[in-house]
VOSE-567381 format. One record per residue (C-alpha): residue number from 1; residue in one letter; x, y, z. Coordinates in nm, 3 decimals. Example, Ala and Ser with C-alpha at 12.3 -4.5 7.8 and 13.67 -1.06 7.14 Angstrom:
BEGIN
> 1, A, 1.230, -0.450, 0.780
> 2, S, 1.367, -0.106, 0.714
This chain:
BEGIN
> 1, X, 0.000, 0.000, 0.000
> 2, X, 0.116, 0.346, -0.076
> 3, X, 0.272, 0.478, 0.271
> 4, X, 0.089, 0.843, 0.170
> 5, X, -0.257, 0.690, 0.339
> 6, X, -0.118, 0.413, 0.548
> 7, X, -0.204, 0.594, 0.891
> 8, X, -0.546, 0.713, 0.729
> 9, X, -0.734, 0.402, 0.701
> 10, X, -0.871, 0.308, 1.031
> 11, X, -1.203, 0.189, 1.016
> 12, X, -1.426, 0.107, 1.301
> 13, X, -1.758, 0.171, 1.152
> 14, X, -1.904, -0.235, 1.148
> 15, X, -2.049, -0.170, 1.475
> 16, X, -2.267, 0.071, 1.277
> 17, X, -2.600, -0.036, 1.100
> 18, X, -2.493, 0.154, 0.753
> 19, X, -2.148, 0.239, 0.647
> 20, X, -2.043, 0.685, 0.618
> 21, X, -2.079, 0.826, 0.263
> 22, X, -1.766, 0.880, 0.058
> 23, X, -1.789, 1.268, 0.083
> 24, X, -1.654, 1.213, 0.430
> 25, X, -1.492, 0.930, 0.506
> 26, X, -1.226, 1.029, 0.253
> 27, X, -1.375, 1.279, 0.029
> 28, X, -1.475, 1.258, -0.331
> 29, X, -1.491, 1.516, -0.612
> 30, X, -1.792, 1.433, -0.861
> 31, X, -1.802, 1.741, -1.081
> 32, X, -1.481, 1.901, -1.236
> 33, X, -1.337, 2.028, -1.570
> 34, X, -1.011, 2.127, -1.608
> 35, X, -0.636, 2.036, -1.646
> 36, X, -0.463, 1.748, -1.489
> 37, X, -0.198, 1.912, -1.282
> 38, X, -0.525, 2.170, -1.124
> 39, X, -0.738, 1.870, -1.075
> 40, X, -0.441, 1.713, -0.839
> 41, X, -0.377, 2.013, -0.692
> 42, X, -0.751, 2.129, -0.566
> 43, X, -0.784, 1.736, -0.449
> 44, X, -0.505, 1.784, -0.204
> 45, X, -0.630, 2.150, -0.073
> 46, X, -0.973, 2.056, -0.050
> 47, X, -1.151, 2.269, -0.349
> 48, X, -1.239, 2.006, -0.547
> 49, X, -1.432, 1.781, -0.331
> 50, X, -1.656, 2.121, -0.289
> 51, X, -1.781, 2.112, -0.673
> 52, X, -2.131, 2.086, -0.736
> 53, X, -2.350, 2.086, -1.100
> 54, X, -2.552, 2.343, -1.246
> 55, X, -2.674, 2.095, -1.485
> 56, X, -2.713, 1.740, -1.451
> 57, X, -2.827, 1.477, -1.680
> 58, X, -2.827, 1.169, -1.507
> 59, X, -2.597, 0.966, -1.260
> 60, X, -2.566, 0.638, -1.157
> 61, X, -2.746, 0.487, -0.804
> 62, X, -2.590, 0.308, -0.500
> 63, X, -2.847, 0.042, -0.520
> 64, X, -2.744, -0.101, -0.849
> 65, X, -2.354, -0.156, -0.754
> 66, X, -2.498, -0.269, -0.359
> 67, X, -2.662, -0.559, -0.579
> 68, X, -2.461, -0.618, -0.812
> 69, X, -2.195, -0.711, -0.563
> 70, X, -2.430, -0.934, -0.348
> 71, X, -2.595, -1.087, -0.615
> 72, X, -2.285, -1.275, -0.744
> 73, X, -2.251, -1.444, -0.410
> 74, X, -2.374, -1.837, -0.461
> 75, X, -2.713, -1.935, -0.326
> 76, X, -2.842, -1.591, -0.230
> 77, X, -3.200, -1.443, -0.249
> 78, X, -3.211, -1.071, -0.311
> 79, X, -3.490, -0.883, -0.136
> 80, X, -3.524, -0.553, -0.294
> 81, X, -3.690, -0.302, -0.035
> 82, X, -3.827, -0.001, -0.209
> 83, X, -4.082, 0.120, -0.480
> 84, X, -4.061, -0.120, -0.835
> 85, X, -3.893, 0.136, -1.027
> 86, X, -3.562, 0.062, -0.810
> 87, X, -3.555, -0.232, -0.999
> 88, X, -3.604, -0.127, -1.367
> 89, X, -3.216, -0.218, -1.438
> 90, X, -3.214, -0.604, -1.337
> 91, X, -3.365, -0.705, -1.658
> 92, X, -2.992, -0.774, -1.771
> 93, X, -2.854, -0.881, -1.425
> 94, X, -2.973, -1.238, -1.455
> 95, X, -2.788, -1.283, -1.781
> 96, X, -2.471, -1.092, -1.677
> 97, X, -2.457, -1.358, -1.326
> 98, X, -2.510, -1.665, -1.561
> 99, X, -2.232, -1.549, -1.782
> 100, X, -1.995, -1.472, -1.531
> 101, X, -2.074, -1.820, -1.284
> 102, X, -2.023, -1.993, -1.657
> 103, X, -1.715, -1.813, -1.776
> 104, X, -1.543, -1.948, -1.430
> 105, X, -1.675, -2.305, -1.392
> 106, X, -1.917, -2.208, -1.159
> 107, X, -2.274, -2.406, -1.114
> 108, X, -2.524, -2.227, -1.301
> 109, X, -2.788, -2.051, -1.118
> 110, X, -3.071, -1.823, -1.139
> 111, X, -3.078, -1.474, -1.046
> 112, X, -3.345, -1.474, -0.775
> 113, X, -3.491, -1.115, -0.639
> 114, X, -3.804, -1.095, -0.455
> 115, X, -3.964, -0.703, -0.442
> 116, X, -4.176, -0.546, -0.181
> 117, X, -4.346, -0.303, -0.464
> 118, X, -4.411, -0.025, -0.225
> 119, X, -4.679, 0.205, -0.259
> 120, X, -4.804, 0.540, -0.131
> 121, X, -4.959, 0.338, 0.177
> 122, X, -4.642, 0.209, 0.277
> 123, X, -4.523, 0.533, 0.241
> 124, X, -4.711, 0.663, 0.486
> 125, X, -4.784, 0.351, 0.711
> 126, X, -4.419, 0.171, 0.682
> 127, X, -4.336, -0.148, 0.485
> 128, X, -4.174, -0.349, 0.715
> 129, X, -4.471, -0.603, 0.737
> 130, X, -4.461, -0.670, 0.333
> 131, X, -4.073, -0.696, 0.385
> 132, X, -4.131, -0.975, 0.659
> 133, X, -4.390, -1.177, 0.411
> 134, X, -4.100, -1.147, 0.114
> 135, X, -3.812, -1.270, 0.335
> 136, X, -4.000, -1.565, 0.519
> 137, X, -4.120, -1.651, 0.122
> 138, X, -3.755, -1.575, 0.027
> 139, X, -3.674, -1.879, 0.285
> 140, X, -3.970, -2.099, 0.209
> 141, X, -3.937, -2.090, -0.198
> 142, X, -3.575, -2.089, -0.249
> 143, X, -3.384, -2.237, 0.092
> 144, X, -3.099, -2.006, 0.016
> 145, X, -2.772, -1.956, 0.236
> 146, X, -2.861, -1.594, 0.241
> 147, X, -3.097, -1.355, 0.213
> 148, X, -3.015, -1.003, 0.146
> 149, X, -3.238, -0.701, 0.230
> 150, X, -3.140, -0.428, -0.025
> 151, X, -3.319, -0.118, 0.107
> 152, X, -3.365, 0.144, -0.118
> 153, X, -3.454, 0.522, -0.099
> 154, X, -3.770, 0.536, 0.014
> 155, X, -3.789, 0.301, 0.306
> 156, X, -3.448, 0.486, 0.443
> 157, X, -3.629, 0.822, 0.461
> 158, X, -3.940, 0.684, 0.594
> 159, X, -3.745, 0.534, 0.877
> 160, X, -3.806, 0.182, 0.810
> 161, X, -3.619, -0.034, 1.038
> 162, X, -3.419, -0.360, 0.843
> 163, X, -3.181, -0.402, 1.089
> 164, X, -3.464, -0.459, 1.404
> 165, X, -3.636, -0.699, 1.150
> 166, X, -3.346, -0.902, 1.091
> 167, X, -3.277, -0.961, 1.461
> 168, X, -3.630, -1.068, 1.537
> 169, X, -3.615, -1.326, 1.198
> 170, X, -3.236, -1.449, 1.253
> 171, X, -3.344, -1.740, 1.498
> 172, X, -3.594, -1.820, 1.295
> 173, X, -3.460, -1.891, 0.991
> 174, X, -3.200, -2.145, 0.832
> 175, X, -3.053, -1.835, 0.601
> 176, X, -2.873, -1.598, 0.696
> 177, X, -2.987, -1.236, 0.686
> 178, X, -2.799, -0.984, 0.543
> 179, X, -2.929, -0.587, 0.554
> 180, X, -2.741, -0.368, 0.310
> 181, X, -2.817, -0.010, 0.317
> 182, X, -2.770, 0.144, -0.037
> 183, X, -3.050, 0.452, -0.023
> 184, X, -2.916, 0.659, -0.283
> 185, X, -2.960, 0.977, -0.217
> 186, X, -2.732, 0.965, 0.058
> 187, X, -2.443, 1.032, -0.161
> 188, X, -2.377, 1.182, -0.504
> 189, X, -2.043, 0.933, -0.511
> 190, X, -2.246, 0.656, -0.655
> 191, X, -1.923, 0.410, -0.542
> 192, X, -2.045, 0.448, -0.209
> 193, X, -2.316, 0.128, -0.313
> 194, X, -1.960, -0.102, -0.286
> 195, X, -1.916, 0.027, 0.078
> 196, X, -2.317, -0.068, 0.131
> 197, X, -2.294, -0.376, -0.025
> 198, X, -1.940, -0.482, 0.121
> 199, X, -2.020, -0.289, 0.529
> 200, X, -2.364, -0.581, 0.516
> 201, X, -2.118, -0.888, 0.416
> 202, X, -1.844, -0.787, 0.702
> 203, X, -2.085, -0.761, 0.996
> 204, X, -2.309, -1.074, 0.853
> 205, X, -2.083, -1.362, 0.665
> 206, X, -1.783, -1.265, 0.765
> 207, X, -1.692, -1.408, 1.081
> 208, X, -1.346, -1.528, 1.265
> 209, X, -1.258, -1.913, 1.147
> 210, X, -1.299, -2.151, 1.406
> 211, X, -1.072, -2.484, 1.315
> 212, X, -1.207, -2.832, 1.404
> 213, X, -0.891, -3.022, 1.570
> 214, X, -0.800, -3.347, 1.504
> 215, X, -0.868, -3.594, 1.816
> 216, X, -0.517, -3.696, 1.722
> 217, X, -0.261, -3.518, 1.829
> 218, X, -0.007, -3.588, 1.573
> 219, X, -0.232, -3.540, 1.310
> 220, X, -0.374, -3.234, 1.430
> 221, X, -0.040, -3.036, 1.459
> 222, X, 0.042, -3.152, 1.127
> 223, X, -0.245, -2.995, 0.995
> 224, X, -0.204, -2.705, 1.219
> 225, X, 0.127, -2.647, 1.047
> 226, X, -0.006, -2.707, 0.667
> 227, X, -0.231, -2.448, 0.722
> 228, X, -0.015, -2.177, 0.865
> 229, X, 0.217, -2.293, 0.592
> 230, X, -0.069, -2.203, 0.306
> 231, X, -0.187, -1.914, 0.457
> 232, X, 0.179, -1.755, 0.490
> 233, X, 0.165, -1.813, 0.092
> 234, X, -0.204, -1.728, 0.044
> 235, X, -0.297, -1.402, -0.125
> 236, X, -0.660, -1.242, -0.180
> 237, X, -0.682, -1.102, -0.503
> 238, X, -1.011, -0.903, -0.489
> 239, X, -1.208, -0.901, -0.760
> 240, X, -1.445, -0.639, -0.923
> 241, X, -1.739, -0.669, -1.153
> 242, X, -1.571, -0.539, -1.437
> 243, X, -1.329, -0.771, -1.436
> 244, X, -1.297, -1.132, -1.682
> 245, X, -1.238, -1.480, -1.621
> 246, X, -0.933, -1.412, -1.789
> 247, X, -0.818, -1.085, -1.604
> 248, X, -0.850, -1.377, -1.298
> 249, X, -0.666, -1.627, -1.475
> 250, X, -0.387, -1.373, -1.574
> 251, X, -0.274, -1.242, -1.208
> 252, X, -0.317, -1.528, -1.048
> 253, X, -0.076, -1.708, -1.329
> 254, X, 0.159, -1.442, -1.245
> 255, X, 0.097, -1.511, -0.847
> 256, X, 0.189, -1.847, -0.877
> 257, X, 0.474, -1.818, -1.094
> 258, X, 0.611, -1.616, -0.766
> 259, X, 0.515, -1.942, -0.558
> 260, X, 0.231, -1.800, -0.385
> 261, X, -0.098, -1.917, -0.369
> 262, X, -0.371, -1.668, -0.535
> 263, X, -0.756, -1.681, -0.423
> 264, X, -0.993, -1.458, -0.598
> 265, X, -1.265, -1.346, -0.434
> 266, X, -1.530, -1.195, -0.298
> 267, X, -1.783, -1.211, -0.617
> 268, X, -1.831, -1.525, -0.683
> 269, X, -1.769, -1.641, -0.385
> 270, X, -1.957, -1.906, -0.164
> 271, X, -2.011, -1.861, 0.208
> 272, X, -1.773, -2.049, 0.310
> 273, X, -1.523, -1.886, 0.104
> 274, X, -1.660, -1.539, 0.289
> 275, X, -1.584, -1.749, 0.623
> 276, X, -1.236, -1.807, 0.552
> 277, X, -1.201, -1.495, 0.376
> 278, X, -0.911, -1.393, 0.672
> 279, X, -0.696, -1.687, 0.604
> 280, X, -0.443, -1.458, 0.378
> 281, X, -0.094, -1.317, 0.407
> 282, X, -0.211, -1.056, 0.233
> 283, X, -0.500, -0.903, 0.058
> 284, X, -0.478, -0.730, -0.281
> 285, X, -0.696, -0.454, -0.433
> 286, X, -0.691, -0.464, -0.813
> 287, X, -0.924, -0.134, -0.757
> 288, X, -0.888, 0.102, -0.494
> 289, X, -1.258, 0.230, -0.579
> 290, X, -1.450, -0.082, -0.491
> 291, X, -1.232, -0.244, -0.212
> 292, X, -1.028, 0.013, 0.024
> 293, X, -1.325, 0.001, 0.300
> 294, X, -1.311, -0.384, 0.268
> 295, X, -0.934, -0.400, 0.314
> 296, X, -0.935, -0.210, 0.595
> 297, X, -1.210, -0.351, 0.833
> 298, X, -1.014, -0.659, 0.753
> 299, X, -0.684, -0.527, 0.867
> 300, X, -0.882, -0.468, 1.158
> 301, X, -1.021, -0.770, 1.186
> 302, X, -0.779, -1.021, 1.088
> 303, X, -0.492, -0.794, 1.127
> 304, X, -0.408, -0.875, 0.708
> 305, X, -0.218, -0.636, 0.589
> 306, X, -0.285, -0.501, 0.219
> 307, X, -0.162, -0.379, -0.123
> 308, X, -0.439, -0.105, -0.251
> 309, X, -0.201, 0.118, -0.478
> 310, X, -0.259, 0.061, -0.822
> 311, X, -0.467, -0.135, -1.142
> 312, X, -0.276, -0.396, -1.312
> 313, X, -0.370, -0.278, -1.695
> 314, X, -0.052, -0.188, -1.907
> 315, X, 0.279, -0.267, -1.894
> 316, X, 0.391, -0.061, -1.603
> 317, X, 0.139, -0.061, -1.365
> 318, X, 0.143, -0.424, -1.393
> 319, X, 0.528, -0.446, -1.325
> 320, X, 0.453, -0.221, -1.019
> 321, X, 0.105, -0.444, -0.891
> 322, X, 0.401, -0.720, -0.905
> 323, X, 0.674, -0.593, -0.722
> 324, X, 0.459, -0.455, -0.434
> 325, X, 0.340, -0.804, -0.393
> 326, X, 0.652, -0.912, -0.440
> 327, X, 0.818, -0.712, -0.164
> 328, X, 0.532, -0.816, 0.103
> 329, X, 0.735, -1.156, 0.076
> 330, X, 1.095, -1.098, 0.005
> 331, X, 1.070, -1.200, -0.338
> 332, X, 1.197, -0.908, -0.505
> 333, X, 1.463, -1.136, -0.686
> 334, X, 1.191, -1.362, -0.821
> 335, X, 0.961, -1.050, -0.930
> 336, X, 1.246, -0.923, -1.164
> 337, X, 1.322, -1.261, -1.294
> 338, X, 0.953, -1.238, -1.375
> 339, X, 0.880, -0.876, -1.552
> 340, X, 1.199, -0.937, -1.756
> 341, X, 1.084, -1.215, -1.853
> 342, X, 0.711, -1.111, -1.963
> 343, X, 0.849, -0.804, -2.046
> 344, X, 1.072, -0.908, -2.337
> 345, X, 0.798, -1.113, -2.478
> 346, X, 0.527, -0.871, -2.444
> 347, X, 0.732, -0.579, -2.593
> 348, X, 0.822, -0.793, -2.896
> 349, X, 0.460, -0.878, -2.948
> 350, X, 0.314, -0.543, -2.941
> 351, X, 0.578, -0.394, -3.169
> 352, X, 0.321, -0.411, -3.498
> 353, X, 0.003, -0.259, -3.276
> 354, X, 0.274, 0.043, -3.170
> 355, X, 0.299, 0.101, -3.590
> 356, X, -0.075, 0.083, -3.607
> 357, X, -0.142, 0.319, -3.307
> 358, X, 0.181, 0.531, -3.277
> 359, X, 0.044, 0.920, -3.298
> 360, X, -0.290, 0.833, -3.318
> 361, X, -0.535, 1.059, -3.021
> 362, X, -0.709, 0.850, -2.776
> 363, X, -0.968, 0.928, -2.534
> 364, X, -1.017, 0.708, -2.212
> 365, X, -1.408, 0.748, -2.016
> 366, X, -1.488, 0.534, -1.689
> 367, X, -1.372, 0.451, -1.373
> 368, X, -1.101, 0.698, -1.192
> 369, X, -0.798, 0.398, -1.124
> 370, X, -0.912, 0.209, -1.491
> 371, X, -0.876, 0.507, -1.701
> 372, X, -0.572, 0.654, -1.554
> 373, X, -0.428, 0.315, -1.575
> 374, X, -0.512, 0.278, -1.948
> 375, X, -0.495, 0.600, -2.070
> 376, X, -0.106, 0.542, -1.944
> 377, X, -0.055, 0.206, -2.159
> 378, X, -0.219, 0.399, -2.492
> 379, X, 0.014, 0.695, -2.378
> 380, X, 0.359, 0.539, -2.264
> 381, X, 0.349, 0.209, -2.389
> 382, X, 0.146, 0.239, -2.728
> 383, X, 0.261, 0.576, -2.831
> 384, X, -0.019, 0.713, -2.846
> 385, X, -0.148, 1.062, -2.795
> 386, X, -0.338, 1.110, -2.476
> 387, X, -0.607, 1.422, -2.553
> 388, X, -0.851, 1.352, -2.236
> 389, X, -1.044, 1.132, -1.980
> 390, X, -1.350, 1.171, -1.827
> 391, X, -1.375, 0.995, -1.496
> 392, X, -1.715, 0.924, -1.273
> 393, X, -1.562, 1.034, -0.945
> 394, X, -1.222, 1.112, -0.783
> 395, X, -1.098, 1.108, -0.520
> 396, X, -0.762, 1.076, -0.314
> 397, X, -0.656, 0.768, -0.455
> 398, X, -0.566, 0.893, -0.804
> 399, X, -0.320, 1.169, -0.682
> 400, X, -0.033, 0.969, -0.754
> 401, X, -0.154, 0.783, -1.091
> 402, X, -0.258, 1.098, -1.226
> 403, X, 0.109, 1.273, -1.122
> 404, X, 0.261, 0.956, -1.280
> 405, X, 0.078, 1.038, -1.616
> 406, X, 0.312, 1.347, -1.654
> 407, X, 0.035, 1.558, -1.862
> 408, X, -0.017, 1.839, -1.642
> 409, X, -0.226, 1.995, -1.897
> 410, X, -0.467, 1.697, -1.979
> 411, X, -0.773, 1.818, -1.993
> 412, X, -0.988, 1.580, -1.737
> 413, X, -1.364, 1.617, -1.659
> 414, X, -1.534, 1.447, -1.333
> 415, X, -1.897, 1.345, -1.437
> 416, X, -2.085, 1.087, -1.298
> 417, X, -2.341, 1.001, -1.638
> 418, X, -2.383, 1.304, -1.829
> 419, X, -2.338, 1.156, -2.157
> 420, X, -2.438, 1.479, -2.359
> 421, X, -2.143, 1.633, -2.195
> 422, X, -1.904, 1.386, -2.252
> 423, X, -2.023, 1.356, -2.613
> 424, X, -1.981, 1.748, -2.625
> 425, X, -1.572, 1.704, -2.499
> 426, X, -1.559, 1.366, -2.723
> 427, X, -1.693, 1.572, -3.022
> 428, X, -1.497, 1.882, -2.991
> 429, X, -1.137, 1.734, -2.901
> 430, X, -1.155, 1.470, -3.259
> 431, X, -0.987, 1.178, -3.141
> 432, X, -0.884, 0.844, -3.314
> 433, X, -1.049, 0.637, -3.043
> 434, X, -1.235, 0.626, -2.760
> 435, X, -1.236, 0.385, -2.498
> 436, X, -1.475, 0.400, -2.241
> 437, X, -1.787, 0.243, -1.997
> 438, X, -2.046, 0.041, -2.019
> 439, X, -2.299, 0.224, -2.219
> 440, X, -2.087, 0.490, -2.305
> 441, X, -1.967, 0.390, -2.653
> 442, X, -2.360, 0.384, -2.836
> 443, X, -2.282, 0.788, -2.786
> 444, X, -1.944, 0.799, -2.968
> 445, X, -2.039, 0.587, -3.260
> 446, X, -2.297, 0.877, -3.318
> 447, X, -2.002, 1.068, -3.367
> 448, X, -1.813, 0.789, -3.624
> 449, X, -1.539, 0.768, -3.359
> 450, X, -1.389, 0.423, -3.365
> 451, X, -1.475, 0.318, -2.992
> 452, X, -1.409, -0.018, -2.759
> 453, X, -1.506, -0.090, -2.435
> 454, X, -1.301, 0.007, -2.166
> 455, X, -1.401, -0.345, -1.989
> 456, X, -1.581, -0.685, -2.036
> 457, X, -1.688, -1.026, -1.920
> 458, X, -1.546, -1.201, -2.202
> 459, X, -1.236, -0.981, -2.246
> 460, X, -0.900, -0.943, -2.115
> 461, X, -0.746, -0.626, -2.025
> 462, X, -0.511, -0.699, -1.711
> 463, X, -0.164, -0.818, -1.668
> 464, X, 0.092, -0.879, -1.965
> 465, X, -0.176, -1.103, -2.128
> 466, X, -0.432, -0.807, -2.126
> 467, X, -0.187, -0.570, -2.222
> 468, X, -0.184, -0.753, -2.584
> 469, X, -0.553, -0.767, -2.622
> 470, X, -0.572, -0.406, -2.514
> 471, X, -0.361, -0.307, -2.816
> 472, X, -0.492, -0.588, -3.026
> 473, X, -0.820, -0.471, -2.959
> 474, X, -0.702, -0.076, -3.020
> 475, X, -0.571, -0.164, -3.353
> 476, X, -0.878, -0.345, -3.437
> 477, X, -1.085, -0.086, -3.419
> 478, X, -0.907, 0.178, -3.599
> 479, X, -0.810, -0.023, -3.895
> 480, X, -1.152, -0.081, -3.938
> 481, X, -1.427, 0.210, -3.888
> 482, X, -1.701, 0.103, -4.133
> 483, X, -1.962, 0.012, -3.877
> 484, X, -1.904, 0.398, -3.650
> 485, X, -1.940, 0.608, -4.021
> 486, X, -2.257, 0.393, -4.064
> 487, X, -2.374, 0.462, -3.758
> 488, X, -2.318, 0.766, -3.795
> 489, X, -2.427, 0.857, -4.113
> 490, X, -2.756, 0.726, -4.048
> 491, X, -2.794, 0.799, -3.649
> 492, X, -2.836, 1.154, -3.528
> 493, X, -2.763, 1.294, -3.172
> 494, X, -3.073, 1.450, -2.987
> 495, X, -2.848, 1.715, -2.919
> 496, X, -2.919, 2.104, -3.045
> 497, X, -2.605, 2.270, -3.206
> 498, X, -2.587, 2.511, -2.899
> 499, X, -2.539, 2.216, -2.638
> 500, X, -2.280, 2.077, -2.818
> 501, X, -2.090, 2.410, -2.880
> 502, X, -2.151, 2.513, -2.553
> 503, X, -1.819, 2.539, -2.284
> 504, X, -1.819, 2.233, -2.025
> 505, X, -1.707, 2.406, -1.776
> 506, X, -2.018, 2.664, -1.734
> 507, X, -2.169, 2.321, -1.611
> 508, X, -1.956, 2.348, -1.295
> 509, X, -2.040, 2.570, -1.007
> 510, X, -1.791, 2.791, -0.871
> 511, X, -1.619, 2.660, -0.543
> 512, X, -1.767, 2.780, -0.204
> 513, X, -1.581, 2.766, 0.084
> 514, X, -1.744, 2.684, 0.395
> 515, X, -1.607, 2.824, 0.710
């Protein structure tokens, strides 16, 4: 872990029904438009994380990322608490759980969510009583190891209590119950939905290990000393939902090929895994967004030390994701025996995509660590040049990727949605590609910008292996822009002239300080 927030991350907030908000438990920026070198500077004194909107077009909602955490864990019923319009997104989510469980191995099951449908009774009266009837039909129907209550806007402002229902239902149930508190609208920093999701697992499934001992003594210490032995070697690699079977099978090749042990987890996971989830050397964040409360209640807990510093995508921060790791265990020898070695053979095989790419502008949209991350390998490793990113949020943990990017005057906006904008910036700056979110890229082919996804299930993007298909996949799409002029030759924007002409930065509301 990078020593600058080493002392910072002291967490004592499981005891707690609901986890603090990002704005202050180590403070976000979500609206900002401006140069690289300002953006780092007004994070460190403060003046960032006090931007606000003039205009917003839409934003993303702590429920859906709550969920989509949870919902990957095996043999889980998902209670939704809240008015049916929370749950106008899962029409996809059963598809995206089958893919994933399928892509790994993993026994193919259904995505099961039971809604309370409130209504304007419930609203006045409470809805804890429908909430009861769905969980005790949650356990009746479907037997599951858990049931999670996802409470959503409307019951948190009405005061509905989860957490007292839960008690009175544990002892009666064989499942366990699981409240996660993801009301949106108590944070604009929609990442806050990991905390939710990830605060409900720590102070429900995650519990110390208790070992069964042999009856035999001789037996029992020599299993007493295999499993110290494995743990001293075991690292948690913690996934992320934007992450491939591949990305998976990439670091934890390069893991092992350090003699450690790699364990991916927590989506996915079982209970059981969960359980043991403490059994680690060391824990390792492949995104500082999604994981850094989870790390640190299990320092805490477990007293695990962890590695939350960087996002293995591209050549160097790979090398670096290694070597931390590496260091943790006094392998250091072994790690440069290692990135030599992958080095050599990557650099060889991306020397006809650098040909293809070299000069070409790039634009990276998305998540703060991913696009820093990637708009690095298009800048340093591809030869590409870098012309902007748009992130969703930021926040302290990009201070030193972004200062590692060396563009001071990158031109960076913080927008959480706002697709008209970013199609505005996308439009006006002309570059060669664009790589960026989920949902994102339908925008830019508007434009007949060559575009790829800046993730996907069935894609690889970290380590040395995802390095290649990164560039692979860059190439790709520039050599070949047929389908983006069709699109947009025959797809309009519902844009006016004005919006798109108009300055990004008029969007942004002056900083207040508050005394």
């Amino acid at each position: 872990m990078s020593t600058k927030y080493a002392q910072e991350l002291s967490y004592g907030f499981t005891r707690q029904v609901a986890p603090p908000v990002r704005e202050t438990r180590i403070g976000v920026c979500s609206a900002y438009c401006g140069e690289c070198s300002k953006l780092v500077e007004d994070i460190q004194s403060g003046c960032a994380q006090l931007q606000s909107r003039k205009f917003a077009q839409s934003g993303g909602c702590q429920l859906m990322l709550a969920v989509g955490i949870v919902s990957s864990l095996t043999n889980v019923v998902i209670v939704v608490h809240s008015p049916l319009g929370c749950c106008s997104g899962f029409v996809g989510t059963g598809g995206v759980r089958k893919t994933t469980r399928a892509t790994r191995g993993k026994r193919s099951e259904e995505f099961v969510w039971l809604h309370t449908n409130m209504d304007e009774q419930d609203v006045v009266h409470g809805g804890v009583d429908k909430l009861r009837e769905a969980v005790l039909y949650a356990e009746r129907e479907y037997h599951p190891d858990a049931i999670i209550i996802a409470n959503g806007c409307v019951p948190g402002i009405i005061g509905d209590d989860i957490d007292s229902l839960a008690t009175e239902l544990g002892g009666r149930l064989s499942a366990k119950l699981v409240p996660v508190h993801c009301e949106g609208f108590k944070s604009k920093y929609v990442a806050s939905g990991y905390d939710s999701a990830y605060h409900g697992v720590l102070r429900h499934l995650v519990e110390p290990t208790v070992k069964e001992r042999s009856a035999i003594p001789d037996v029992s210490e020599q299993r007493d000393f295999a499993d110290r032995y494995r743990i001293s070697k075991t690292v948690n690699i913690f996934n992320v939902g934007s992450n491939s079977n591949g990305d998976e099978i990439e670091l934890s090749r390069i893991l092992s090929s350090l003699g450690l042990i790699p364990r991916v987890l927590p989506l996915n996971a079982t209970l059981d895994d969960l359980a043991h989830i403490g059994e680690a050397a060391l824990n390792v964040s492949i995104c500082a967004t999604h994981d850094d409360y989870l790390l640190g209640h299990l320092r805490e807990r477990f007293g695990t030390p962890y590695i939350i510093d960087t996002l293995p995508i591209g050549i160097r921060s790979t090398n670096r994701w290694v070597r931390q790791i590496a260091a943790h265990f006094g392998l250091q020898k072994d790690a440069e025996r290692v990135i030599a070695l992958e080095n050599e053979a990557l650099g060889a095989a991306l020397e006809p995509f650098r040909k293809a790419l070299a000069g070409k502008k790039v634009y990276v949209g998305g998540g703060e660590t991913r696009i820093l991350t990637t708009a690095a390998f298009f800048k340093d490793d591809l030869g590409m040049e870098l012309v902007g990113v748009k992130a969703h949020n930021v926040d302290r943990f990009v201070e030193e990727i972004a200062e590692e990017l060396h563009s001071p005057e990158l031109e960076i906006t913080v927008a959480a949605g706002q697709p008209a904008e970013e199609v505005a910036v996308v439009r006006r700056l002309k570059p060669d590609l664009y790589c960026g979110h989920a949902g994102a890229n339908g925008w830019i082919s508007r434009l007949g910008v060559p575009n790829l996804p800046l993730f996907g299930m069935l894609l690889n993007y970290m380590g040395y292996a995802g390095a290649y298909e990164l560039a692979r996949k860059a190439a790709k799409a520039i050599k070949n822009t047929n389908f983006v002029k069709n699109v947009s030759a025959n797809v309009g924007l519902p844009l006016s002239k004005a919006w798109l002409e108009r300055d990004t930065r008029l969007n942004i509301k002056e900083t207040e300080q508050i005394i």
